[in-house]
C-alpha positions in Angstrom: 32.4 2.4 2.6 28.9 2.3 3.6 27.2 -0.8 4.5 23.3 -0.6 6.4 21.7 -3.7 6.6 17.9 -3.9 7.2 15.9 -7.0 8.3 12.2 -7.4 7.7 10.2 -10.1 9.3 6.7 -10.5 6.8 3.5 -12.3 8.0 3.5 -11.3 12.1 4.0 -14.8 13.4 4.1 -14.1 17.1 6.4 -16.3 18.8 8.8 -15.7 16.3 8.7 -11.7 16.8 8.8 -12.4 20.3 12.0 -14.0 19.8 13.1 -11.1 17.4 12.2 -8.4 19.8 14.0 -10.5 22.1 17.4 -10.8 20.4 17.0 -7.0 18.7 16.7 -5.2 21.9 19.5 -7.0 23.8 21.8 -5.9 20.9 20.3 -2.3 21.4 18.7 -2.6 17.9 15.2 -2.2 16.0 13.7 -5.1 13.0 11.4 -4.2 10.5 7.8 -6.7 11.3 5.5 -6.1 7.9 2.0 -7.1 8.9 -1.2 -7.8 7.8 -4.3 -6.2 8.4 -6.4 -9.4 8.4 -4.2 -12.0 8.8 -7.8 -14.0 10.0 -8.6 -13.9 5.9 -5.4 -15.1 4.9 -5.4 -18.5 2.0 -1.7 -18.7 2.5 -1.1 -22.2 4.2 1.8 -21.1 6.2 -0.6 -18.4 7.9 -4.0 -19.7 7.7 -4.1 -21.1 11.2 -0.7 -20.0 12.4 -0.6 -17.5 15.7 -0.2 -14.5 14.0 0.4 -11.1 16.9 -2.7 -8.3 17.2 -2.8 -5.1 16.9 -2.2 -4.7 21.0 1.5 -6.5 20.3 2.5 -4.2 17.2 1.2 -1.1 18.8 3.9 -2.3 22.1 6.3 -3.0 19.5 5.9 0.0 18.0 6.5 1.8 21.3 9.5 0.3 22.2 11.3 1.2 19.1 10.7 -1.8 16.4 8.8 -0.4 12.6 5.7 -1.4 12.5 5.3 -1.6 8.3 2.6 -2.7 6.1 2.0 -5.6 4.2 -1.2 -6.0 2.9 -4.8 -6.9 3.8 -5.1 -11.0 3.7 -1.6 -11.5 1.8 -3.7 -11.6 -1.6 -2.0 -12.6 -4.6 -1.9 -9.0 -5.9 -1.0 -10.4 -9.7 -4.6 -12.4 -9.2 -6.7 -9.8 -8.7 -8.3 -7.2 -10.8 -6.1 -3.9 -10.7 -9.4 -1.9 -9.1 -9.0 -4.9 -6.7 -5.6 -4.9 -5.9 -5.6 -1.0 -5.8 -8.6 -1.2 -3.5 -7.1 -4.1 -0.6 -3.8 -1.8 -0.6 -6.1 1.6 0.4 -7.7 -0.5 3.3 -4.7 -1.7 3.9 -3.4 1.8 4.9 -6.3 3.2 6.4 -6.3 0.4 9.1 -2.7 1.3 9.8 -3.7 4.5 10.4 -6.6 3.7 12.3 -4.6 1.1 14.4 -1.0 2.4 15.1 -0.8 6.0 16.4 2.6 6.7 15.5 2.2 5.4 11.7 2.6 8.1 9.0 1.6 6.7 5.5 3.9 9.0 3.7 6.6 8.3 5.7 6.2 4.4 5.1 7.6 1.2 3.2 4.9 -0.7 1.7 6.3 -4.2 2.0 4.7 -6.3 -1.2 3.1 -10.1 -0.3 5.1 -12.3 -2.4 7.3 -9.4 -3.6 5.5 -8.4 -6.3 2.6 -6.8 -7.7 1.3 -5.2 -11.5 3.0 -2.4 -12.5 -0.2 0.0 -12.1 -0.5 -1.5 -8.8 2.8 -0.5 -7.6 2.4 3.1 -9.3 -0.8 3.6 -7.6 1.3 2.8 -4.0 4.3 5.1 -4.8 1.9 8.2 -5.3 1.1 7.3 -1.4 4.1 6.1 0.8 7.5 6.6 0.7 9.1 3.5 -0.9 7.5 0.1 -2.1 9.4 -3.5 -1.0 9.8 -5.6 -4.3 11.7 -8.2 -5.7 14.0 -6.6 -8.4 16.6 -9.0 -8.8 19.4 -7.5 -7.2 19.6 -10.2 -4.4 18.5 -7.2 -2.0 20.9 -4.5 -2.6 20.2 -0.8 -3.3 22.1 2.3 -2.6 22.0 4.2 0.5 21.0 7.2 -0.5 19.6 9.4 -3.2 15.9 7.4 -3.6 13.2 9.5 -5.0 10.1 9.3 -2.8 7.7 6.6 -4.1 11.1 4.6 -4.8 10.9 0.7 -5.4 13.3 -0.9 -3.0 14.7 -4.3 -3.5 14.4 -7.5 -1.1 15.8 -10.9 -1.3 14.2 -13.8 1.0 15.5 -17.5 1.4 13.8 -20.5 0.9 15.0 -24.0 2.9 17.6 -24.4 3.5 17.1 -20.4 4.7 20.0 -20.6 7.5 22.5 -21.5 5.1 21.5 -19.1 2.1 21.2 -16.2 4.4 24.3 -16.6 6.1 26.2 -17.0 2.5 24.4 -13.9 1.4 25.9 -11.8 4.3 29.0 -13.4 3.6 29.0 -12.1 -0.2 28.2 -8.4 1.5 30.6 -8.6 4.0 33.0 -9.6 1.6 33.0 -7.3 -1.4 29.5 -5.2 -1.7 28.2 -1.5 -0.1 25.2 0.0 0.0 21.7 -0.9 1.9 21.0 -4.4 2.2 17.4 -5.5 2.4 16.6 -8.8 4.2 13.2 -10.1 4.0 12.9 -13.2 6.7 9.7 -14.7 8.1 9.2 -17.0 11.3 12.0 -18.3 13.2 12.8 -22.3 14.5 10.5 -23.7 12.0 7.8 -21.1 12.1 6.2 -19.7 8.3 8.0 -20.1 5.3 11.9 -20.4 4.9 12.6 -20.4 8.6 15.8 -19.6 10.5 17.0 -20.4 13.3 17.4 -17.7 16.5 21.0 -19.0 16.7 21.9 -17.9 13.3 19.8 -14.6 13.6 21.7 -14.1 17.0 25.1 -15.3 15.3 24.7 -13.0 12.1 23.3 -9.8 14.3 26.4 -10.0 16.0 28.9 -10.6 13.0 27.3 -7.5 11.4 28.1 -5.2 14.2 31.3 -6.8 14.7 31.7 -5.6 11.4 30.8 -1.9 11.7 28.1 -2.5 9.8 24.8 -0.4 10.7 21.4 -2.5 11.1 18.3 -0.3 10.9 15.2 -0.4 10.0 14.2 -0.6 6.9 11.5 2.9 6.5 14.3 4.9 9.3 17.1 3.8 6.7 14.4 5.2 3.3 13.7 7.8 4.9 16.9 9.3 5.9 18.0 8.2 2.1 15.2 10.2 0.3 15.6 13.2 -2.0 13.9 15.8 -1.7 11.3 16.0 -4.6 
């Protein structure tokens, strides 16, 4: 039975992917941290303000092993804006991640959605440029392991408060009784962002999943190895 588990940190709060680089490399393991190209711009309140990392910390984290993924320009509300818009933000999105990462390879990338979603047209007009697209499809984050065309929509599921105690009952509901590639989509830890977790239940859950036999990659190493030919 194959199980993969994948966990994406959104928004690049930088204590908290301190802390994840932290607890990933003593474990001998890579995270997924989906970033944004101008965090500066950002309206959301739980990144306006907040200590977001630079480009000098994802390009180090990139280095040392961790996927370095985008996720957007300013976390824009893609829904919001005109499709021209929305199409537009996502191109110079990408370019700066090509500009700013030297080891990023749009067609060999996830494009991880703000809020999880975006317009239909939107997401089409991704798929024809990396290889998968993050996005809430209601199936609480599950997806096979292999066999995804490229341009495939992946499936997430993130936890709002009480976040510790939802994500540890959703790993016990895959540990239990599921396969396939589970996608995890966390944010800042010990009360940093949106639906924080603790480090001690990170730390506690890392370890029950390889305890477990369970494989935790990253989320674009895991698509791409998954991919059909096409």
């Amino acid at each position: 039975m194959s199980r993969i588990v994948s966990f994406c940190f959104d928004d690049g709060f930088r204590a908290s992917a301190e802390t994840v680089w932290r607890l990933f490399a003593a474990r001998d393991l890579s995270a997924t941290f989906c970033v944004l190209a101008a965090p500066e711009l950002a309206k959301d309140p739980f990144i306006r303000g907040a200590a977001i990392a630079d480009w000098g910390f994802w390009r180090e984290a990139q280095a040392a092993g961790h996927e370095v993924a985008p996720h957007g320009w300013a976390h824009e509300r893609l829904g919001e804006l005109p499709v021209p818009a929305a199409c537009e933000s996502l191109d110079r999105t990408l370019e700066a991640f090509v500009r700013e990462l030297p080891d990023f390879e749009l067609g060999q990338a996830i494009f991880h959605l703000p809020y999880l979603t975006a317009p239909t047209p939107v997401v089409q007009h991704l798929s024809s440029k990396v290889l998968g697209v993050r996005r809430k499809l209601h199936q609480q984050g599950l997806n096979r392991a292999f066999g995804h065309p490229r341009g495939a929509s992946i499936d997430c599921v993130t936890f709002p408060d009480p976040a510790d105690e939802r994500l540890q009952a959703r790993i016990g509901r895959f540990l239990g009784h599921e396969a396939g590639w589970l996608v995890l989509v966390l944010h800042g830890l010990d009360g940093e962002g949106w639906g924080p977790v603790s480090s001690d239940t990170l730390a506690a859950i890392l370890d029950r999943l390889t305890a477990s036999g369970v494989r935790v990659a990253p989320a674009g190493q895991v698509l791409r190895q998954g991919t059909t030919a096409s």
